[in-house]
Backbone atoms as SQL, in Angstrom:
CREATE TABLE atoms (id INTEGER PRIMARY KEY, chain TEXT, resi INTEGER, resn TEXT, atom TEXT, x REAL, y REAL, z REAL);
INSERT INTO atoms VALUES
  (1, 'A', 1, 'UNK', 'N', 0.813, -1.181, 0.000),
  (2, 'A', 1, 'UNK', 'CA', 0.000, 0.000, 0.000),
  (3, 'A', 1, 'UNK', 'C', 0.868, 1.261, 0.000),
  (4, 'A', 2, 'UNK', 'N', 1.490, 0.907, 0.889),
  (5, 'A', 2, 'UNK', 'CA', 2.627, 2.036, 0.603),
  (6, 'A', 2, 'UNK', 'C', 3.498, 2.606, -0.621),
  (7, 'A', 3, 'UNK', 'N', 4.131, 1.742, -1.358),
  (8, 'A', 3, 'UNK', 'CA', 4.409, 1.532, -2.396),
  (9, 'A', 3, 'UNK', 'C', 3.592, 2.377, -3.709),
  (10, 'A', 4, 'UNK', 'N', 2.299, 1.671, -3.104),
  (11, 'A', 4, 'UNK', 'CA', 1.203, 2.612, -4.367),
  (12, 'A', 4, 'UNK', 'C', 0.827, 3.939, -4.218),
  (13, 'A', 5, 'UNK', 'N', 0.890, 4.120, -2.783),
  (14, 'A', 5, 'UNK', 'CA', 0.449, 5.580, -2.732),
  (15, 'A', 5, 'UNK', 'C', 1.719, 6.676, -2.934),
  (16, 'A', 6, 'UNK', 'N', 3.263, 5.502, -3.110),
  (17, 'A', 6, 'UNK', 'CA', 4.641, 6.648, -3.417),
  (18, 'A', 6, 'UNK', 'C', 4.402, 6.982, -4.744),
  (19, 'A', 7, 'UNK', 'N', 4.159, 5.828, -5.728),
  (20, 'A', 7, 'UNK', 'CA', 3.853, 5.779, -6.748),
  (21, 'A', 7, 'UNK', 'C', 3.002, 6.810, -7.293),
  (22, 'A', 8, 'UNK', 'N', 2.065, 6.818, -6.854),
  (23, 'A', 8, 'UNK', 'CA', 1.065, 7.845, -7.032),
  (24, 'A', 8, 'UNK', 'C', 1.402, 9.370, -7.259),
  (25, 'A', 9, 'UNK', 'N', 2.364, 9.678, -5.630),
  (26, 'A', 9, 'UNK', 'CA', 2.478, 11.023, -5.648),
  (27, 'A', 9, 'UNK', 'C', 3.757, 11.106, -6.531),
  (28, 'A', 10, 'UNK', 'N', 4.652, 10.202, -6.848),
  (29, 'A', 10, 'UNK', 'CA', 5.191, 10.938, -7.860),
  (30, 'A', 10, 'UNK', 'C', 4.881, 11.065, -8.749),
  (31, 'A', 11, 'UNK', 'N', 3.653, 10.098, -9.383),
  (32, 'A', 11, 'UNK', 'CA', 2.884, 9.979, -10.745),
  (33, 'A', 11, 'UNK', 'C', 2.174, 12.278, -10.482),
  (34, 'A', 12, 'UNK', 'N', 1.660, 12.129, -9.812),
  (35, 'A', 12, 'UNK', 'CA', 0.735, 13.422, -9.235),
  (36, 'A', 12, 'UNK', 'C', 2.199, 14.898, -9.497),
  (37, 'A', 13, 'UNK', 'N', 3.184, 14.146, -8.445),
  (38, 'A', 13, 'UNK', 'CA', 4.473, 15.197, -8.793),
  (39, 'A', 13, 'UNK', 'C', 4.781, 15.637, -10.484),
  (40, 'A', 14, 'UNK', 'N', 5.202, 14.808, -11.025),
  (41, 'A', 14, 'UNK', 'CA', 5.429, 14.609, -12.484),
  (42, 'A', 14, 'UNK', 'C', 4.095, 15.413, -13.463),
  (43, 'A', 15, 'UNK', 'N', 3.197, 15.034, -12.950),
  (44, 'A', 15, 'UNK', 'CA', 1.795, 15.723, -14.192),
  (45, 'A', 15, 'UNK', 'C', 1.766, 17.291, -13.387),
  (46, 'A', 16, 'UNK', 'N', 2.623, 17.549, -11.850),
  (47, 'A', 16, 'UNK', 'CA', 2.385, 18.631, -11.962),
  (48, 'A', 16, 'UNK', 'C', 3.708, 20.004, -12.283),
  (49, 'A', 17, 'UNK', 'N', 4.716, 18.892, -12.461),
  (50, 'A', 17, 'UNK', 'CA', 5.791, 19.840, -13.033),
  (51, 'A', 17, 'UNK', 'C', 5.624, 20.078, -14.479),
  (52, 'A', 18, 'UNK', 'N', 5.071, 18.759, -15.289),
  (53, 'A', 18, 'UNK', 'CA', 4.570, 19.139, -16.232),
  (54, 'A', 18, 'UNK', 'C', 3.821, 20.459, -16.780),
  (55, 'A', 19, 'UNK', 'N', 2.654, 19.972, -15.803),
  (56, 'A', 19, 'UNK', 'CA', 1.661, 21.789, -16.071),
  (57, 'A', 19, 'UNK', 'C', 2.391, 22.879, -15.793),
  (58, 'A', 20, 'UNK', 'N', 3.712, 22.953, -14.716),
  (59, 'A', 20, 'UNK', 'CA', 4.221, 24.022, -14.431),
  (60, 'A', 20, 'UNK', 'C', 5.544, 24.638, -15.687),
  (61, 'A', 21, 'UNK', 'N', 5.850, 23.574, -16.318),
  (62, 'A', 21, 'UNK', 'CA', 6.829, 23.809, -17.737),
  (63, 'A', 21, 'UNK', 'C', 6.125, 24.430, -19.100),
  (64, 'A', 22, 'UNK', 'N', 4.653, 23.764, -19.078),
  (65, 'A', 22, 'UNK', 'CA', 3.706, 23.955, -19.711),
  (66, 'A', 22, 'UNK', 'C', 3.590, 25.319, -19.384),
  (67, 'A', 23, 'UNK', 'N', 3.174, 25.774, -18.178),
  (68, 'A', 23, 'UNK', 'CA', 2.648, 27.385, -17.973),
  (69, 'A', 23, 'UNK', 'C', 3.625, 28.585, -18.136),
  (70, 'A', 24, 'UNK', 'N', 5.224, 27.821, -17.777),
  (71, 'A', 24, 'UNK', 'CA', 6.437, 28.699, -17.873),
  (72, 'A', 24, 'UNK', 'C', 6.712, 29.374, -19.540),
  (73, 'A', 25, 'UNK', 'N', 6.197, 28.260, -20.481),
  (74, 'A', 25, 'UNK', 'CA', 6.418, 28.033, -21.595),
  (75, 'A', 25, 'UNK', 'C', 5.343, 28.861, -22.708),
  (76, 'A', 26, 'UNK', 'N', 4.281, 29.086, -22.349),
  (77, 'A', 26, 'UNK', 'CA', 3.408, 29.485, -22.611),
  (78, 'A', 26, 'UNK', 'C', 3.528, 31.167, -22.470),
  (79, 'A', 27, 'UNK', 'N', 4.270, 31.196, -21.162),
  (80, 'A', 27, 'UNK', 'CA', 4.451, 32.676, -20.491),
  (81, 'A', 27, 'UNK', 'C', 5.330, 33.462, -21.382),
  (82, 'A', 28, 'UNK', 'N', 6.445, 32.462, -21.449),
  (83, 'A', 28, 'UNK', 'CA', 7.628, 32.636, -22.323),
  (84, 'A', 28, 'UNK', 'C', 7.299, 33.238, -23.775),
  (85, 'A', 29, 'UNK', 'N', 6.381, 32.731, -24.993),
  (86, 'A', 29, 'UNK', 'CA', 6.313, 32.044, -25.920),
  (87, 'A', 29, 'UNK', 'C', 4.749, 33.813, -26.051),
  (88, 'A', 30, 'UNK', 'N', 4.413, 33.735, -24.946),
  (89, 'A', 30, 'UNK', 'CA', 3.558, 35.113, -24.828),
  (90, 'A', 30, 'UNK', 'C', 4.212, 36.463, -24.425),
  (91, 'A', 31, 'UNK', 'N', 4.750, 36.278, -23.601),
  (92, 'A', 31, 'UNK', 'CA', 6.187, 37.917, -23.787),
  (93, 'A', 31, 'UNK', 'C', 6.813, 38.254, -24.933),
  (94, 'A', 32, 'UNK', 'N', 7.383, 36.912, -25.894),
  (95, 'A', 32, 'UNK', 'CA', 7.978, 37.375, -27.155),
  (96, 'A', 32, 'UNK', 'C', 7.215, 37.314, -28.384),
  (97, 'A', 33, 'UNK', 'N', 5.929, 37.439, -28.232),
  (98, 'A', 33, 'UNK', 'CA', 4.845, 37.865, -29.077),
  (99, 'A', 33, 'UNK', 'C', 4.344, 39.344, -28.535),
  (100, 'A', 34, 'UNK', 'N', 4.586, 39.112, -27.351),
  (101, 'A', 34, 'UNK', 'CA', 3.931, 40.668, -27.074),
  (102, 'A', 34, 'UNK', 'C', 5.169, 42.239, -27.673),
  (103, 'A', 35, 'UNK', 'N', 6.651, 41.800, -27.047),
  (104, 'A', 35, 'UNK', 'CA', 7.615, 42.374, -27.753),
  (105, 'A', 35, 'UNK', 'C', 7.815, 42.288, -28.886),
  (106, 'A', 36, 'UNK', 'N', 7.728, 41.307, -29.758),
  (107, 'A', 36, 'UNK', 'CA', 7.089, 41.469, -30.946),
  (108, 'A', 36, 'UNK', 'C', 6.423, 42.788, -31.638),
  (109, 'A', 37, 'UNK', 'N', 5.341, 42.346, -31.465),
  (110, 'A', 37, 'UNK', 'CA', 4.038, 43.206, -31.576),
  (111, 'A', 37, 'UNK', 'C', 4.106, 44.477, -31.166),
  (112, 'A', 38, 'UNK', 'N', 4.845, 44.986, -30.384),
  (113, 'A', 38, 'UNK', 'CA', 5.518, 46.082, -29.587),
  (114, 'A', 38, 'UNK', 'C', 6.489, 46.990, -30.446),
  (115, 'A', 39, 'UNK', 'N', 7.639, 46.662, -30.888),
  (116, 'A', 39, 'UNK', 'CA', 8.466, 46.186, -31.468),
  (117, 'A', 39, 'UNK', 'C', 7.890, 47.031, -32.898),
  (118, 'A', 40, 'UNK', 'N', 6.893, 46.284, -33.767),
  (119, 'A', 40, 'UNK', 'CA', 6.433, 46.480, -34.933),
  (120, 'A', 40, 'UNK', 'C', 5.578, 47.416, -34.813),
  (121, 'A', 41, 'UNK', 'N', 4.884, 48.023, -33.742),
  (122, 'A', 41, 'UNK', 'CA', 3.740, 49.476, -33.648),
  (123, 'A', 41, 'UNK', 'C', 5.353, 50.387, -33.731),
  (124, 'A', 42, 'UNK', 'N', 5.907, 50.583, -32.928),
  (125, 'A', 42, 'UNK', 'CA', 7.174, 51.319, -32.860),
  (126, 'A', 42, 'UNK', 'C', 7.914, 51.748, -34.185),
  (127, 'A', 43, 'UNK', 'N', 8.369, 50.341, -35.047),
  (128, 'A', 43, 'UNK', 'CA', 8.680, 50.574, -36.171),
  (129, 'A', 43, 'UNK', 'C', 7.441, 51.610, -37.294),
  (130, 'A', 44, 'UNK', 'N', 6.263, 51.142, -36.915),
  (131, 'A', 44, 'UNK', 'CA', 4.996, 51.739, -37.898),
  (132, 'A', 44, 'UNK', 'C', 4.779, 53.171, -37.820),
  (133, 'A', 45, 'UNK', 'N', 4.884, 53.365, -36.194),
  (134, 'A', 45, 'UNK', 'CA', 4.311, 54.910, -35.966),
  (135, 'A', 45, 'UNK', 'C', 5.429, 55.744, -36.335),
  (136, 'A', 46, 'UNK', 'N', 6.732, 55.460, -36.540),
  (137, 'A', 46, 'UNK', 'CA', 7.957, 55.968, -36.740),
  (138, 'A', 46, 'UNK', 'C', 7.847, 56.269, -38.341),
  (139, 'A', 47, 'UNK', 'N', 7.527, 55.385, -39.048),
  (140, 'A', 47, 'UNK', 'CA', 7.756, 55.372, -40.401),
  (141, 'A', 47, 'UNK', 'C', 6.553, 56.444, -41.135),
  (142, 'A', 48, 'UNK', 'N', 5.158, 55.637, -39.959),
  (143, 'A', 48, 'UNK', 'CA', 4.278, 56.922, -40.535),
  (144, 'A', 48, 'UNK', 'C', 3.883, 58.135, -40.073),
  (145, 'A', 49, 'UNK', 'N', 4.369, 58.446, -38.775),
  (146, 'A', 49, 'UNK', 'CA', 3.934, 59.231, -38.073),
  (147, 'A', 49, 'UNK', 'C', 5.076, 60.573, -38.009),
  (148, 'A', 50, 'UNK', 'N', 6.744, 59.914, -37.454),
  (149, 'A', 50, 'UNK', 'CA', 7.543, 60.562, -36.803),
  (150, 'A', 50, 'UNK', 'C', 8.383, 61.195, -38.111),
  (151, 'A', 51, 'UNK', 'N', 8.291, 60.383, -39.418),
  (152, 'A', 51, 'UNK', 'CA', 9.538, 60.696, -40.182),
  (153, 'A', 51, 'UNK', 'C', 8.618, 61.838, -41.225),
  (154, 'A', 52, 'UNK', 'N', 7.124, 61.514, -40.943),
  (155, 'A', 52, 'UNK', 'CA', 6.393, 62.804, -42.083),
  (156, 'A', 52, 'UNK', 'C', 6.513, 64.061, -41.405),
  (157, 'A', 53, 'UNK', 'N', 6.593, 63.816, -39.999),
  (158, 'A', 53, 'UNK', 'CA', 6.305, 65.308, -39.511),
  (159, 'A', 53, 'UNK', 'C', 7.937, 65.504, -39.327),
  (160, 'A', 54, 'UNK', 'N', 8.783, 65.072, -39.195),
  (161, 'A', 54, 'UNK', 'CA', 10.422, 65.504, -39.108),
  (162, 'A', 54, 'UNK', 'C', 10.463, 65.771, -40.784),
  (163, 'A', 55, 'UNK', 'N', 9.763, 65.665, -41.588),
  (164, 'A', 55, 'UNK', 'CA', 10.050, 65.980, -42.941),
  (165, 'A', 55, 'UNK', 'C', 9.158, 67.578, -42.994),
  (166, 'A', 56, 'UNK', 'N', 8.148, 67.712, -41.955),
  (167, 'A', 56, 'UNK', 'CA', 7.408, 68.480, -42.330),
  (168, 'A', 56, 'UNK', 'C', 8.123, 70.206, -41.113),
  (169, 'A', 57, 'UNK', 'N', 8.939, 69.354, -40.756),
  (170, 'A', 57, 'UNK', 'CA', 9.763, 70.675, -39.789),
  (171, 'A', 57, 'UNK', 'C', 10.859, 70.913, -40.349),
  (172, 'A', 58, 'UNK', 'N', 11.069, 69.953, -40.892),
  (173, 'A', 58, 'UNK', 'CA', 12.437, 70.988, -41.964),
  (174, 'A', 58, 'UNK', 'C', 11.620, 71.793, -43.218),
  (175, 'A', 59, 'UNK', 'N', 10.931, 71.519, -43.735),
  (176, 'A', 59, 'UNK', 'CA', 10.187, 72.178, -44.927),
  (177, 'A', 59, 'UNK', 'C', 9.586, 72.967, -44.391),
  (178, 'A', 60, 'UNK', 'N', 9.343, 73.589, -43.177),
  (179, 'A', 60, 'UNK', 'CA', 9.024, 74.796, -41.903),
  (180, 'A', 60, 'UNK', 'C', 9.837, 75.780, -42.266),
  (181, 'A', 61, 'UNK', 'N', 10.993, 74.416, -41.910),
  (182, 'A', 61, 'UNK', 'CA', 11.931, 75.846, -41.550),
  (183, 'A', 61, 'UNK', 'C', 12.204, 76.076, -42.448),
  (184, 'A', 62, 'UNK', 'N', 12.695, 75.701, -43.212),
  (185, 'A', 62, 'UNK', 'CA', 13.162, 75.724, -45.072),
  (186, 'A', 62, 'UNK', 'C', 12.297, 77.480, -45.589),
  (187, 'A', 63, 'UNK', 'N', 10.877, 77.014, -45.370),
  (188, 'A', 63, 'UNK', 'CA', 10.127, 77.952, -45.489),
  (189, 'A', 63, 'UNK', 'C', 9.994, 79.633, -44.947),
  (190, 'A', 64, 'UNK', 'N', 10.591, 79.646, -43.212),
  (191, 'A', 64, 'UNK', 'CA', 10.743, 80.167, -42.667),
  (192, 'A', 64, 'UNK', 'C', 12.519, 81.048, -43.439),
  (193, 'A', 65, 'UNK', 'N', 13.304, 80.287, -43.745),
  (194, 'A', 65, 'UNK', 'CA', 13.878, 81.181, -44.109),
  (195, 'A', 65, 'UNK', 'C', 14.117, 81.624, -45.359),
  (196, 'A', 66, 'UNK', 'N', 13.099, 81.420, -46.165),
  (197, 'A', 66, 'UNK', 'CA', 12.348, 82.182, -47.544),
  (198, 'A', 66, 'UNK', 'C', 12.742, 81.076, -48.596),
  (199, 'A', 67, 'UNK', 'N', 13.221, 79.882, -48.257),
  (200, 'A', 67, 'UNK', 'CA', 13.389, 79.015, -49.218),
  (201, 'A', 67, 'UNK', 'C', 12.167, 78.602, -49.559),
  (202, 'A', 68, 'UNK', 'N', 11.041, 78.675, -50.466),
  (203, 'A', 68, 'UNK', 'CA', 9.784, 78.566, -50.950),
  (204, 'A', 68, 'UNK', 'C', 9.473, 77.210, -51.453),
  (205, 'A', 69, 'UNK', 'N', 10.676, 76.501, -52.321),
  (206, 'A', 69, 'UNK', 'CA', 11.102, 75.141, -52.567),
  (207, 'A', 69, 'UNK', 'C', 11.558, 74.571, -51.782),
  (208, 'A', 70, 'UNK', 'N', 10.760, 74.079, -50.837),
  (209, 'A', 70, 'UNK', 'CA', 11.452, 73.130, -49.728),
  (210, 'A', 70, 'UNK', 'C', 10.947, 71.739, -50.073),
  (211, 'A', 71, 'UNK', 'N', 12.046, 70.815, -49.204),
  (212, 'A', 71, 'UNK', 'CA', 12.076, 69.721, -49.727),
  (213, 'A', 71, 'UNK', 'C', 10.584, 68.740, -49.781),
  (214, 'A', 72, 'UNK', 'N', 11.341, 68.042, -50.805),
  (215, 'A', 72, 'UNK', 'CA', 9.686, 67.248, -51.312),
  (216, 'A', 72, 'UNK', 'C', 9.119, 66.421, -49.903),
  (217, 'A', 73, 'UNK', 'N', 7.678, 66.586, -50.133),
  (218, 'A', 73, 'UNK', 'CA', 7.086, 65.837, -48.721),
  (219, 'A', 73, 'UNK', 'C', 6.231, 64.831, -49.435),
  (220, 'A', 74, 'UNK', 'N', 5.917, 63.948, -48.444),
  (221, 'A', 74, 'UNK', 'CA', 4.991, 62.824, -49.018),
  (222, 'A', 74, 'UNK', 'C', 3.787, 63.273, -49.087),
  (223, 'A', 75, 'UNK', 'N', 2.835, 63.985, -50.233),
  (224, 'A', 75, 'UNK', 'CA', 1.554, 64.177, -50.613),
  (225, 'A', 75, 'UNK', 'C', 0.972, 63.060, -51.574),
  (226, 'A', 76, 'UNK', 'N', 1.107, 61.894, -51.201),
  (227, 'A', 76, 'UNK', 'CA', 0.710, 60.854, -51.592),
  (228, 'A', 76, 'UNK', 'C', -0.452, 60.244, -50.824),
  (229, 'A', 77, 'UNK', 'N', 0.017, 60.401, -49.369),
  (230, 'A', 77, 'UNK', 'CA', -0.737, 59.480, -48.366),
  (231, 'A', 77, 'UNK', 'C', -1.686, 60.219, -48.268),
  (232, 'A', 78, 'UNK', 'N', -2.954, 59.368, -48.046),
  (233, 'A', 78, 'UNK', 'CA', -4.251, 59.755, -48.323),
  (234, 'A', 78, 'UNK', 'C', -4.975, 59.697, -46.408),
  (235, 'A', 79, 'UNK', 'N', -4.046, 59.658, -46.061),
  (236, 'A', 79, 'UNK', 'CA', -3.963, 60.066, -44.480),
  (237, 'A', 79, 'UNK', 'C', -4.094, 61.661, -44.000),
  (238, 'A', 80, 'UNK', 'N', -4.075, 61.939, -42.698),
  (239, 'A', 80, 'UNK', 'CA', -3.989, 63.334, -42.764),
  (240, 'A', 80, 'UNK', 'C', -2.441, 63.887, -42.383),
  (241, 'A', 81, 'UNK', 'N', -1.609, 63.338, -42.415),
  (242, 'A', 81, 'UNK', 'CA', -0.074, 63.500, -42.898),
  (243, 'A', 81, 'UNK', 'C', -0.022, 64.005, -43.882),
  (244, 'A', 82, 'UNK', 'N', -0.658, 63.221, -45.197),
  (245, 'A', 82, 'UNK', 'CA', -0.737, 63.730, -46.596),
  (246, 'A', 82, 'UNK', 'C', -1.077, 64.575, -47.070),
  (247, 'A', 83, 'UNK', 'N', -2.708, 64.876, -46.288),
  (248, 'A', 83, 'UNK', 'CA', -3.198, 65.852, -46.476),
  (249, 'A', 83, 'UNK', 'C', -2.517, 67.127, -46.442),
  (250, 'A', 84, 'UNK', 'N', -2.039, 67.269, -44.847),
  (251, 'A', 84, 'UNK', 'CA', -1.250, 68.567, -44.375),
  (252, 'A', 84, 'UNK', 'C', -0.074, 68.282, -45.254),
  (253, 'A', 85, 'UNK', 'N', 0.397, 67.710, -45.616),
  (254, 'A', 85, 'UNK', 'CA', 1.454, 68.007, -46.806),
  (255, 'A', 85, 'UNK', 'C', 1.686, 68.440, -48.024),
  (256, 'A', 86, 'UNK', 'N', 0.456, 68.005, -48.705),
  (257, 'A', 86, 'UNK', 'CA', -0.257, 68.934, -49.874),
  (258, 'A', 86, 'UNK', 'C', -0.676, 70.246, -49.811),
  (259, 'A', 87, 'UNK', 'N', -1.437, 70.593, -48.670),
  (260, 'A', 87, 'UNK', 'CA', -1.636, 71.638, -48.313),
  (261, 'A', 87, 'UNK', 'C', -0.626, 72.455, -47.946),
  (262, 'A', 88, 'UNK', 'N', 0.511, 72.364, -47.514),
  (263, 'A', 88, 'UNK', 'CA', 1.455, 73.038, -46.687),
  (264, 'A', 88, 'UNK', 'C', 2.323, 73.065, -48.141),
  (265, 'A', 89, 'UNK', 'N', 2.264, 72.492, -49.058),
  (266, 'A', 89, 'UNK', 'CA', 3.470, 72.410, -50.473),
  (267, 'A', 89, 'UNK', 'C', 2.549, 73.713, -51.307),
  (268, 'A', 90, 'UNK', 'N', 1.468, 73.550, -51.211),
  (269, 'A', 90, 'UNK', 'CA', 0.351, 74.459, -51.974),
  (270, 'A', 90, 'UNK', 'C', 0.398, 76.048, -51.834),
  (271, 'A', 91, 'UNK', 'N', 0.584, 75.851, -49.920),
  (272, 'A', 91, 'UNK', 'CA', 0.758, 77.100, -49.639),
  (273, 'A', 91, 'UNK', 'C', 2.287, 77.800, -49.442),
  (274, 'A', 92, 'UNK', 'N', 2.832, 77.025, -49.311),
  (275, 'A', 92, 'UNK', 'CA', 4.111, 77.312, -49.761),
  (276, 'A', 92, 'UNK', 'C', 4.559, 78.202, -51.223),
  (277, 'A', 93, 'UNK', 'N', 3.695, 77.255, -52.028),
  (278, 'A', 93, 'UNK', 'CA', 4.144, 77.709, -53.695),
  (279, 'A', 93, 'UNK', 'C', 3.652, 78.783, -53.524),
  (280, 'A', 94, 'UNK', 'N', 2.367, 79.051, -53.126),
  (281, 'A', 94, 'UNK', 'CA', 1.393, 80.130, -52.969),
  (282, 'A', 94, 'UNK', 'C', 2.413, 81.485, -52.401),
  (283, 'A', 95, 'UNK', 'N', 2.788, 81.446, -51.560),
  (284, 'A', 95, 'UNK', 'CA', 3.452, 82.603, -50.900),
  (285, 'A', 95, 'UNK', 'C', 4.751, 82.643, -51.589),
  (286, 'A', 96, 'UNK', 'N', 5.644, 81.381, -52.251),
  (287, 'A', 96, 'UNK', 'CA', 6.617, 81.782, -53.156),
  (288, 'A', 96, 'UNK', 'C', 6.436, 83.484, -54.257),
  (289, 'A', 97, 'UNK', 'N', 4.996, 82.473, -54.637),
  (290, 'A', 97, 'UNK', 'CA', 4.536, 83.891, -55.590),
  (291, 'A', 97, 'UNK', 'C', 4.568, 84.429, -55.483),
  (292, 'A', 98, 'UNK', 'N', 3.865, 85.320, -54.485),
  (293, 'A', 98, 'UNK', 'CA', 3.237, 86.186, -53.323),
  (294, 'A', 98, 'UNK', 'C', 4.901, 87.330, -53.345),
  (295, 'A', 99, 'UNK', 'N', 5.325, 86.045, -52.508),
  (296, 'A', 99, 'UNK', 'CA', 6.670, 86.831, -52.341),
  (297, 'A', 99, 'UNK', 'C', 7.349, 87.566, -53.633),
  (298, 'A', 100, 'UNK', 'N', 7.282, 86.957, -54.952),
  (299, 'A', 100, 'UNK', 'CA', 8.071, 87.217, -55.646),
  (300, 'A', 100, 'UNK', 'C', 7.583, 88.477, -56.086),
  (301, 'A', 101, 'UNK', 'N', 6.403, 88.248, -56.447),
  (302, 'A', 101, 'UNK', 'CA', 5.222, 89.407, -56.710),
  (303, 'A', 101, 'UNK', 'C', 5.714, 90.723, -55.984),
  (304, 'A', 102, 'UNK', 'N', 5.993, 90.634, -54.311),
  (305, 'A', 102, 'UNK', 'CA', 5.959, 91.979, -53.692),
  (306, 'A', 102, 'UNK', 'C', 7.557, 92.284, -53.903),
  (307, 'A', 103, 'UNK', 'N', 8.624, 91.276, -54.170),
  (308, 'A', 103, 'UNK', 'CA', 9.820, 91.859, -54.692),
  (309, 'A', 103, 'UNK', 'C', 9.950, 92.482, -55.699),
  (310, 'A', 104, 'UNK', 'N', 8.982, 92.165, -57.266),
  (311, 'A', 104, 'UNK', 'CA', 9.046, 92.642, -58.057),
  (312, 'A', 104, 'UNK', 'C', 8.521, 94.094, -57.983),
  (313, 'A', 105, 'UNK', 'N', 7.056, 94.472, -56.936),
  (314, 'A', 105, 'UNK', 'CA', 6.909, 95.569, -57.148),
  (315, 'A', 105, 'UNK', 'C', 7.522, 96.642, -56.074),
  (316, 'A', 106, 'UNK', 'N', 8.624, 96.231, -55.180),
  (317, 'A', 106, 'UNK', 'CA', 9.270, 96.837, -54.172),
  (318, 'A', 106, 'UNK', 'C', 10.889, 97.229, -55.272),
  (319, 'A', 107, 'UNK', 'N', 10.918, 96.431, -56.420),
  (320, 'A', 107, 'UNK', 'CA', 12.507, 96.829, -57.173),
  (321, 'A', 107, 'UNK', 'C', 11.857, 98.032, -57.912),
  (322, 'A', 108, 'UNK', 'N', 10.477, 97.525, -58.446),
  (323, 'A', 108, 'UNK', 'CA', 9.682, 98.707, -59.657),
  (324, 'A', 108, 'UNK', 'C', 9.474, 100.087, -58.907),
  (325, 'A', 109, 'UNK', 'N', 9.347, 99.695, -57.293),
  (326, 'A', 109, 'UNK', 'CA', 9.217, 101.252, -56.887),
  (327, 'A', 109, 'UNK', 'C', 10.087, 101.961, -56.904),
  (328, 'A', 110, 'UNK', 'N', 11.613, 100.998, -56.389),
  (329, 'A', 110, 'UNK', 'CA', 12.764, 101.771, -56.501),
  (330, 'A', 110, 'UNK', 'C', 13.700, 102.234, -57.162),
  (331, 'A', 111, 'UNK', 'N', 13.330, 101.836, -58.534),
  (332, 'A', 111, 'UNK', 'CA', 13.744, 102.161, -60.122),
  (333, 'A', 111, 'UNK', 'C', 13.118, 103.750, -60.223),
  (334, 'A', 112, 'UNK', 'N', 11.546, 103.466, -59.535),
  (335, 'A', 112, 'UNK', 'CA', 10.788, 105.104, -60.176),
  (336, 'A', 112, 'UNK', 'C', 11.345, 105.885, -59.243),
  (337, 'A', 113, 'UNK', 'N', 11.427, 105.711, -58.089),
  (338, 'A', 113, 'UNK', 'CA', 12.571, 106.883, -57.358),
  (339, 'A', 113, 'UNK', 'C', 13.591, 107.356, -57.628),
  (340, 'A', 114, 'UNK', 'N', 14.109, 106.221, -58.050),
  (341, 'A', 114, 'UNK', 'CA', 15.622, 106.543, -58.300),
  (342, 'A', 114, 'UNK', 'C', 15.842, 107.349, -59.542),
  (343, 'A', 115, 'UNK', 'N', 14.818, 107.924, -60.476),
  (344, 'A', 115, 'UNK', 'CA', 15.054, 108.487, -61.751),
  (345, 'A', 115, 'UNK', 'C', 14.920, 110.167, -61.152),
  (346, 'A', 116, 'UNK', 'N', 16.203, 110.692, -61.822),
  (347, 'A', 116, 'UNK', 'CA', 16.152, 112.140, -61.322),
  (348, 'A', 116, 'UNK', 'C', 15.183, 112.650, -62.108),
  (349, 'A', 117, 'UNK', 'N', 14.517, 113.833, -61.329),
  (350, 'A', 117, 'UNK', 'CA', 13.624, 114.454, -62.132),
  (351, 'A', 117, 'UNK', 'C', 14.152, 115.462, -63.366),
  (352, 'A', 118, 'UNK', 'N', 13.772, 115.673, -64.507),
  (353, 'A', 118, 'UNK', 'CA', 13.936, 116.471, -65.140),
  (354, 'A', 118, 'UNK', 'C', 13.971, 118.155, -65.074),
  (355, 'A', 119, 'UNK', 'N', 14.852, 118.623, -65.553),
  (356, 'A', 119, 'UNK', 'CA', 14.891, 120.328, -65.257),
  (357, 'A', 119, 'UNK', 'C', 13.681, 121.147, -66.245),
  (358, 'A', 120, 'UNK', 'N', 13.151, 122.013, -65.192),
  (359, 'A', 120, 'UNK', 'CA', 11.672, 122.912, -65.831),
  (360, 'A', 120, 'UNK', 'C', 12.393, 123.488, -66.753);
């Protein structure tokens, strides 16, 4: 009797280290799916999120210091990244003009000044 009931608990020991390798394994096998998955949002939001708007602060500044042609942005994505990128290239060109426009008529004023007047 004795015998059977050693038997037993190591039979009982054994099915329960089992479940416990089983649960370690599982744990395991679920952390490096979760880092994973982790891992790949990180890579995504970077690619779509961090590198349009670091594209969209140099073409700021680009802008800011009267460079009107600033560098090309992604107006492809049909996101609102894209959007504001089209828009911001649009208005850009827009004030290129703008600008060029008020240089041209700020040289035309100072051509007509600059002509001496004629003697009565």
């Amino acid at each position: 009797m004795y015998k059977m009931s050693m038997i037993f608990v190591l039979e009982l020991q054994r099915f329960a280290e089992l479940k416990w390798i089983i649960a370690v394994s599982v744990l395991c096998v679920s952390m490096l799916l979760i880092l994973a998955m982790v891992s790949y949002v990180i890579w995504y939001m970077k690619r779509e999120v961090v590198k349009p708007l670091e594209q969209m602060t140099k073409a700021s500044m680009q802008v800011q210091m009267g460079q009107f042609n600033h560098i090309q942005l992604d107006t492809e994505s049909n996101n609102e990244l894209g959007i504001l990128a089209k828009v911001f290239t649009q208005m850009s060109s827009e004030l290129g003009r703008l600008y060029s426009r008020l240089e041209d008529a700020v040289n035309e004023q100072n051509a007509k000044s600059c002509v001496k007047p004629t003697a009565l």
